[in-house]
PDB file of N, CA, C and O in Angstrom:
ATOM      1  N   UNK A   1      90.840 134.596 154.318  1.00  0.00           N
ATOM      2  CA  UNK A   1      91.574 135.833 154.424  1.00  0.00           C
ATOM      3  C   UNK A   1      93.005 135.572 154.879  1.00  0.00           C
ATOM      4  O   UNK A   1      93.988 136.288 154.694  1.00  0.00           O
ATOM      5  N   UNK A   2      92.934 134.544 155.435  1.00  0.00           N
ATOM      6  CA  UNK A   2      94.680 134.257 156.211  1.00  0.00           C
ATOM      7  C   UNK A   2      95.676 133.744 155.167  1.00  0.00           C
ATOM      8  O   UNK A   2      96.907 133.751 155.189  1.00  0.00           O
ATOM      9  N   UNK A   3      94.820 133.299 154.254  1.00  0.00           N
ATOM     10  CA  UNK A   3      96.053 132.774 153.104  1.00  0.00           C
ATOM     11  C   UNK A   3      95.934 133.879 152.282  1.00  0.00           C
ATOM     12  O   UNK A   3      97.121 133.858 151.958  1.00  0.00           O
ATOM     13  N   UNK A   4      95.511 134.796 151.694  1.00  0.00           N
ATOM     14  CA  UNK A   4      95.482 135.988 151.536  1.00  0.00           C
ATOM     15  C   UNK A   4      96.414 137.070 152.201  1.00  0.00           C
ATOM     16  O   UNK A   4      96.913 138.003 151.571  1.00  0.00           O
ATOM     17  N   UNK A   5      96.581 136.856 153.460  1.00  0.00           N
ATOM     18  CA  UNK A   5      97.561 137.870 153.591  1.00  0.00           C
ATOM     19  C   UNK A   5      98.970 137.172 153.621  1.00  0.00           C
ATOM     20  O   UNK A   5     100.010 137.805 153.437  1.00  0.00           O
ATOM     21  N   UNK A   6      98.926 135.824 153.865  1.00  0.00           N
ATOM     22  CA  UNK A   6     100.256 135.098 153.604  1.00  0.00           C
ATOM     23  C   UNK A   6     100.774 135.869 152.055  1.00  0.00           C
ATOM     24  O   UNK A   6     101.959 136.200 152.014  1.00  0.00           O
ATOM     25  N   UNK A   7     100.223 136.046 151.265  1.00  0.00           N
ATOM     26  CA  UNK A   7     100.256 136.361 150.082  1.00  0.00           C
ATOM     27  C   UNK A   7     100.568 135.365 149.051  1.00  0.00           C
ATOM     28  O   UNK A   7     101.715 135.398 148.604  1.00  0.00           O
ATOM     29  N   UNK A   8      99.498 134.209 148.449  1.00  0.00           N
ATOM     30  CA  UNK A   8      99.453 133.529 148.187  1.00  0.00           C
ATOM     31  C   UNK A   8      98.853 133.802 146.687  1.00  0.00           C
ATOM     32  O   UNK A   8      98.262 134.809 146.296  1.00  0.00           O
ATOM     33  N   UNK A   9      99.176 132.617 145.963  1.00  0.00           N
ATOM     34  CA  UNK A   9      98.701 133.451 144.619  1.00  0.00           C
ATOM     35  C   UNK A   9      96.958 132.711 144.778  1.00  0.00           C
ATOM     36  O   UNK A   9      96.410 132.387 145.831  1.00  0.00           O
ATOM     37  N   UNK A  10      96.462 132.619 143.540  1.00  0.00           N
ATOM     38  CA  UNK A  10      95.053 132.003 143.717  1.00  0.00           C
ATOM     39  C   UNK A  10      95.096 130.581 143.342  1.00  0.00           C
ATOM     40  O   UNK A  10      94.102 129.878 143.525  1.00  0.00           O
ATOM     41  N   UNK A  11      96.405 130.008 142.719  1.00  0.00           N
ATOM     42  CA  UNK A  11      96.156 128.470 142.497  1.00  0.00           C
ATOM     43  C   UNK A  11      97.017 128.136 143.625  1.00  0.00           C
ATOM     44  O   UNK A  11      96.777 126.937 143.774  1.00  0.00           O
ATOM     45  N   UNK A  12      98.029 128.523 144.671  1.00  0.00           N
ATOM     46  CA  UNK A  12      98.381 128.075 145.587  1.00  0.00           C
ATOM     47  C   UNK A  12      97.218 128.064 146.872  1.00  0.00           C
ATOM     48  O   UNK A  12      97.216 127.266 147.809  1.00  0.00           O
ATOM     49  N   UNK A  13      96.531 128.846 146.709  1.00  0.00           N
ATOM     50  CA  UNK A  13      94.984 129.056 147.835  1.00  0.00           C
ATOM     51  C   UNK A  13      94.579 127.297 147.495  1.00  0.00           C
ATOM     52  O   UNK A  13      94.560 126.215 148.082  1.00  0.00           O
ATOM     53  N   UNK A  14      94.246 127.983 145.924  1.00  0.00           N
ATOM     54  CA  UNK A  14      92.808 126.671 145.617  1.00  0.00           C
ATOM     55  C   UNK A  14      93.622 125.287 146.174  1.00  0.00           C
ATOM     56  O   UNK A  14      93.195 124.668 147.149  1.00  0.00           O
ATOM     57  N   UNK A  15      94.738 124.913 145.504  1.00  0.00           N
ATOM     58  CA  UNK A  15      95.545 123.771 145.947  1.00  0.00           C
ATOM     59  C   UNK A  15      95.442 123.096 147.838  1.00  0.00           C
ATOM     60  O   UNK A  15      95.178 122.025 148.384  1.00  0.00           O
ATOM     61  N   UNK A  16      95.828 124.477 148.252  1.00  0.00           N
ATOM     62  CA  UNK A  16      95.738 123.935 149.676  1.00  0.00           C
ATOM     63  C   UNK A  16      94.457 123.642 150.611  1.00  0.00           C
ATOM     64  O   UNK A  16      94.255 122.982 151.630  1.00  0.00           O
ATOM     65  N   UNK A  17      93.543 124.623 149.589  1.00  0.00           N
ATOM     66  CA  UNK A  17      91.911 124.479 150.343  1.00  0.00           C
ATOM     67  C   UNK A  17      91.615 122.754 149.725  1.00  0.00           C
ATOM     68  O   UNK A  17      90.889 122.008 150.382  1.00  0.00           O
ATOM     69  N   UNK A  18      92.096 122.404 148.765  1.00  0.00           N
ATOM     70  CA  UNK A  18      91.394 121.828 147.544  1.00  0.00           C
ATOM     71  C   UNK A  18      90.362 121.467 147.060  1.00  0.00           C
ATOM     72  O   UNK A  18      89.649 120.475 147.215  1.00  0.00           O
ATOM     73  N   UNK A  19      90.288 123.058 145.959  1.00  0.00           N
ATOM     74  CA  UNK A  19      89.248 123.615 145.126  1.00  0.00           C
ATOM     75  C   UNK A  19      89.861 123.883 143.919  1.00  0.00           C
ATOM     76  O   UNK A  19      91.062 124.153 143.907  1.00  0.00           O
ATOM     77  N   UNK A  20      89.156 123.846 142.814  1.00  0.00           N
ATOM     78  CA  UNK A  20      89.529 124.606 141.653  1.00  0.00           C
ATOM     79  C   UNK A  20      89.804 126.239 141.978  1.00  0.00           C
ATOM     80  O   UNK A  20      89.328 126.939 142.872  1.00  0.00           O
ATOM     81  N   UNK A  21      90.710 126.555 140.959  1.00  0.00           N
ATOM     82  CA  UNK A  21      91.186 127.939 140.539  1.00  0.00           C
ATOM     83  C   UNK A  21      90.347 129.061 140.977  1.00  0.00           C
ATOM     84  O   UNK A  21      90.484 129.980 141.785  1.00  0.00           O
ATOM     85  N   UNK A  22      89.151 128.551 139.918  1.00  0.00           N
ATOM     86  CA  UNK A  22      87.768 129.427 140.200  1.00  0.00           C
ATOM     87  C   UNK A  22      87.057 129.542 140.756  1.00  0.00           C
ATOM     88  O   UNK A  22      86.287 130.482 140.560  1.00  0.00           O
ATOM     89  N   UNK A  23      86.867 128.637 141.823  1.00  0.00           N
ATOM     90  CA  UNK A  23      85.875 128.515 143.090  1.00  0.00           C
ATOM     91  C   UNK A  23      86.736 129.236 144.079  1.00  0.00           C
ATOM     92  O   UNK A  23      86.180 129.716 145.068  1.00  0.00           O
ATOM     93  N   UNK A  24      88.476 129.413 143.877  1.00  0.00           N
ATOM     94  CA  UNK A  24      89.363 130.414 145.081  1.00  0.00           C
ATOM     95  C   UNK A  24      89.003 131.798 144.379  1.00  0.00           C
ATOM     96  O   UNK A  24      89.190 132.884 144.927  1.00  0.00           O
ATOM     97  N   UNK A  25      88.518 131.652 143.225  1.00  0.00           N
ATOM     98  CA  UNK A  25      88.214 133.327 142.418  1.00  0.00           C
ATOM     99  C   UNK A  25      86.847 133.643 143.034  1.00  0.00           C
ATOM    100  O   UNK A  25      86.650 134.627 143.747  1.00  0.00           O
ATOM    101  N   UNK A  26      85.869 132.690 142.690  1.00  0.00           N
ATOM    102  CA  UNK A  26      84.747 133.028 143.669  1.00  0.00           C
ATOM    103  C   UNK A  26      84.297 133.077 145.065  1.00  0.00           C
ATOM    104  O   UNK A  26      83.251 133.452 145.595  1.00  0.00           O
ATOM    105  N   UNK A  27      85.375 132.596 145.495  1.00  0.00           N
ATOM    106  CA  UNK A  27      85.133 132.898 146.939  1.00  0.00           C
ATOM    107  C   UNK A  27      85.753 134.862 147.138  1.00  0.00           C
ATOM    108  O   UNK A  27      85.091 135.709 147.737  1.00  0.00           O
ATOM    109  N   UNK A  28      86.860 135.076 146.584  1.00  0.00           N
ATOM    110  CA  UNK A  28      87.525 136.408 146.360  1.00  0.00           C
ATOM    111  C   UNK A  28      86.672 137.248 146.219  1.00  0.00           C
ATOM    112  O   UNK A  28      86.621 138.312 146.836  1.00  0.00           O
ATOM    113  N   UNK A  29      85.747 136.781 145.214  1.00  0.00           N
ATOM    114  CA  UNK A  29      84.813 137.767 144.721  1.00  0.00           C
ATOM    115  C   UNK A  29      83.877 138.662 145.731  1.00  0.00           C
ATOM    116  O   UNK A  29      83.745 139.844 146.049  1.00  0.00           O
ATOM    117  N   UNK A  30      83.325 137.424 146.030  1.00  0.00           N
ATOM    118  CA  UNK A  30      82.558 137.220 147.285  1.00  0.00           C
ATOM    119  C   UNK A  30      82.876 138.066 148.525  1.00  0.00           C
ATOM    120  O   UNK A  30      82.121 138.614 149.328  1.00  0.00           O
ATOM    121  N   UNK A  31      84.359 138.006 148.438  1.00  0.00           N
ATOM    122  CA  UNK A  31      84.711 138.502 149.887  1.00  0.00           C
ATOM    123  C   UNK A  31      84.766 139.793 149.583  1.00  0.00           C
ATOM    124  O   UNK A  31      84.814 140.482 150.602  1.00  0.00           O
ATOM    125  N   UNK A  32      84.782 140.552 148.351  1.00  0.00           N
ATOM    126  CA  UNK A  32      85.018 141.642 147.974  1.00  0.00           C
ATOM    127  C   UNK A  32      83.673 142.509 148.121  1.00  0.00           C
ATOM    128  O   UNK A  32      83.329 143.623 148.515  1.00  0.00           O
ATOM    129  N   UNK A  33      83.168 141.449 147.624  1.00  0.00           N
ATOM    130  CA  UNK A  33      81.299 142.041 147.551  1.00  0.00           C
ATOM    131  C   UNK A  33      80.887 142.246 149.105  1.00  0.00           C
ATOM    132  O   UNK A  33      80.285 143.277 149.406  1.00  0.00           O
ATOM    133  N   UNK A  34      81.247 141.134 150.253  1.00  0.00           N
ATOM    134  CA  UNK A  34      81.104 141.977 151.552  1.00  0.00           C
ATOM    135  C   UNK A  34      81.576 142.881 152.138  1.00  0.00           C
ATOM    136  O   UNK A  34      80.929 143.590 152.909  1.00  0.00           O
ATOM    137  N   UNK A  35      83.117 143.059 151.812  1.00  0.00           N
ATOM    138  CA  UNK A  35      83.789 144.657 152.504  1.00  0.00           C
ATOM    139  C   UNK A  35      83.429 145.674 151.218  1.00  0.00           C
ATOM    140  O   UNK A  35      84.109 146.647 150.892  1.00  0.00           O
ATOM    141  N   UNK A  36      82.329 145.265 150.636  1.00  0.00           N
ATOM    142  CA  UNK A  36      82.235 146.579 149.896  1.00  0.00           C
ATOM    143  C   UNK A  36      83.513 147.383 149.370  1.00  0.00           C
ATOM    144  O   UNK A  36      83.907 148.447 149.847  1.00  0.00           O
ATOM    145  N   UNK A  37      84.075 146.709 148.335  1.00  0.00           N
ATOM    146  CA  UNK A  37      85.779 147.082 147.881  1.00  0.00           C
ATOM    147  C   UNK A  37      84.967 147.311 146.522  1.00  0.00           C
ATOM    148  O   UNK A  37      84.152 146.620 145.910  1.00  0.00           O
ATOM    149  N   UNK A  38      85.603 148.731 146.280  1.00  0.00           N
ATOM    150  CA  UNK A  38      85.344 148.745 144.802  1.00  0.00           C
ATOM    151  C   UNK A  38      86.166 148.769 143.534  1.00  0.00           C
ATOM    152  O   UNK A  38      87.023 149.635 143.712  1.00  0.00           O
ATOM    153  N   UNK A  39      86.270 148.378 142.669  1.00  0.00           N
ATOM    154  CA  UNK A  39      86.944 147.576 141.645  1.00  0.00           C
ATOM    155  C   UNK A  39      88.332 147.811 141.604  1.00  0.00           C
ATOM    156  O   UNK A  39      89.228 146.970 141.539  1.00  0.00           O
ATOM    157  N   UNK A  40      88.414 148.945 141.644  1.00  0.00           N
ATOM    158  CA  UNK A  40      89.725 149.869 141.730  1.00  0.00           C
ATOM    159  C   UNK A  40      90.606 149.369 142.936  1.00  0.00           C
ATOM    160  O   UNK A  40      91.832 149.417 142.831  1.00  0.00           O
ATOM    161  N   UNK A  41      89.943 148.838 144.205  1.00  0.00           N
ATOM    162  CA  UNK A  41      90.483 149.130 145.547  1.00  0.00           C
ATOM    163  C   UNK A  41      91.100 147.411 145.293  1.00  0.00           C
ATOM    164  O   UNK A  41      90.586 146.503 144.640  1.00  0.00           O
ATOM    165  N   UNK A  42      92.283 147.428 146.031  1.00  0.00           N
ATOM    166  CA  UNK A  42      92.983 146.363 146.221  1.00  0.00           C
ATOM    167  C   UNK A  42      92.993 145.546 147.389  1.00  0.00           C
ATOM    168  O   UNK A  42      93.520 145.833 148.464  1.00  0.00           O
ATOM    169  N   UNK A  43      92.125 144.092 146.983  1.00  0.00           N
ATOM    170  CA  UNK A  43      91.776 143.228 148.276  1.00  0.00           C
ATOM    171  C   UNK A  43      93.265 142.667 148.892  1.00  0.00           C
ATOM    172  O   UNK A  43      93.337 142.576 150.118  1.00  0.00           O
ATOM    173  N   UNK A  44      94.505 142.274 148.043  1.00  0.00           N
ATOM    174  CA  UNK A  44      95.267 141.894 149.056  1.00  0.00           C
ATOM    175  C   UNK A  44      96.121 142.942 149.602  1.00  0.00           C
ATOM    176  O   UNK A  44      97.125 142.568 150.209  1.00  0.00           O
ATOM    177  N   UNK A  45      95.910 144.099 149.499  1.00  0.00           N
ATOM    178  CA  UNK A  45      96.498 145.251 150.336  1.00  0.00           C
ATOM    179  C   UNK A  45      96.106 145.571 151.717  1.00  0.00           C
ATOM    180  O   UNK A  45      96.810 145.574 152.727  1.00  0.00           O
ATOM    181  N   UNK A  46      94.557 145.902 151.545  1.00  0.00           N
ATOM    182  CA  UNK A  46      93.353 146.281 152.292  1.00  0.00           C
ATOM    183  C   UNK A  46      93.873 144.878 153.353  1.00  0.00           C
ATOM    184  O   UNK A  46      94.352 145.029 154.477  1.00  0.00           O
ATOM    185  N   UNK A  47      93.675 143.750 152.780  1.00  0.00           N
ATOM    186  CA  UNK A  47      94.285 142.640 154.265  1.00  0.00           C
ATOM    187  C   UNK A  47      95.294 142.573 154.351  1.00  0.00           C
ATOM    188  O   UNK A  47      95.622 141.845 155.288  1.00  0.00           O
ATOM    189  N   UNK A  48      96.083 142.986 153.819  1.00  0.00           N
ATOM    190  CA  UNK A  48      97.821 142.815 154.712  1.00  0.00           C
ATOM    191  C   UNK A  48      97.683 143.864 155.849  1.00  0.00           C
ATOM    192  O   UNK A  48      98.358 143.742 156.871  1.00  0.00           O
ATOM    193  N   UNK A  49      97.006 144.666 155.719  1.00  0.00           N
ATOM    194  CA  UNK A  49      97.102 146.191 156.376  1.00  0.00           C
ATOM    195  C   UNK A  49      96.054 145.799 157.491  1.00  0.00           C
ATOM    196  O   UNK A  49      96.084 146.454 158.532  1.00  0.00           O
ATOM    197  N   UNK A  50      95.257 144.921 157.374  1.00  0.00           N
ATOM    198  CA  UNK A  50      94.878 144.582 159.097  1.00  0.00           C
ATOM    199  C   UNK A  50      95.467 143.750 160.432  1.00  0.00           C
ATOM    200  O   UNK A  50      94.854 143.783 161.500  1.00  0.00           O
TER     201      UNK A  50
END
C-alpha cells in the first residue's frame, strides 16, 4: 500500500519489490478483493486519502 500511495505506476512497484508486472497486478487485485472496492471505486485514491 505504501508504494501505492507514493503513486507509483505498476512496473515501477514490480521493479522495486522484484516481481513481474503481473504478480504487482495480482497482488492489487487482491488488495481490492479485501477492502471490498468495487470495480468502479478507485484503489489509488481510496489510499492516498488515508
Amino acid at each position: 500500500m505504501a508504494l501505492l500511495k507514493m503513486n507509483l505506476s505498476t512496473k515501477e512497484i514490480a521493479d522495486i519489490l522484484g516481481i513481474s508486472p503481473q504478480s504487482a497486478n495480482t497482488a492489487r487485485y487482491r488488495l481490492r478483493k479485501r477492502l471490498n472496492l468495487k470495480p468502479e471505486d478507485d484503489l489509488e485514491a481510496m489510499i492516498r486519502n488515508l
